[in-house]
N, C-alpha and C positions, 0 to 999 in steps of 0.2 A: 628636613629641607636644608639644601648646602645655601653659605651666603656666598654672595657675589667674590666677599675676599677669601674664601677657602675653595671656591669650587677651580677646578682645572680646565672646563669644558664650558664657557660658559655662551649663551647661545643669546643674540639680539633680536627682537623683534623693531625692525623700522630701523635699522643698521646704518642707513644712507644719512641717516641723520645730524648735522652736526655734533650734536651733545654724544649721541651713542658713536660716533667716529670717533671721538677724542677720549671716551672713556675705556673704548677697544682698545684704543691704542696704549694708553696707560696699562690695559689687562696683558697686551700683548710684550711690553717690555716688563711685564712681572714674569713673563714663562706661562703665562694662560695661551690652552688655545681656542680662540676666538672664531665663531660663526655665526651666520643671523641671516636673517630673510629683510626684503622690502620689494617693492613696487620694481618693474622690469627696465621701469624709465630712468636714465643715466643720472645721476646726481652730481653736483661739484667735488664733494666727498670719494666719490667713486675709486677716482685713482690712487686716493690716499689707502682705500683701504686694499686694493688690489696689489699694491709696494706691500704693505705687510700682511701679504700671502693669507687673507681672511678669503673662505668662500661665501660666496652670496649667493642663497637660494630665492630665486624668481616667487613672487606672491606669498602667498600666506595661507594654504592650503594643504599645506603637506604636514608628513609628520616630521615629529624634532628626531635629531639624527640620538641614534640609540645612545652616546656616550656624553651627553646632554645633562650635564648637573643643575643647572641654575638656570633659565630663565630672566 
């Protein structure tokens, strides 16, 4: 299993989240690149994470995208 400081790809679950917005964003000025799922409902966070070009996938029912190290 990769950790969160060596993986490249690393994927959020509940992304919208304060805590996981700001840790994104710390991943994402290392050169990570950053993706995660949450709920379809808009968050405050939202725009913060859609400026640093993160996708968000709608719900939590799909699979992790193939290039997906870390969790």
């Amino acid at each position: 299993m990769t950790s969160l400081l060596t993986a490249q790809h690393p994927y959020f679950v509940g992304i919208k989240g304060v805590a996981q917005t700001a840790l994104a964003a710390c991943l994402i000025a290392a050169g990570k690149v950053v993706r995660g799922c949450d709920v379809a409902e808009e968050f405050v966070t939202q725009p913060q994470l859609v400026r640093l070009g993160i996708t968000i996938d709608d719900g939590f029912s799909h699979s992790l995208p193939k290039n997906t190290d870390c969790v």
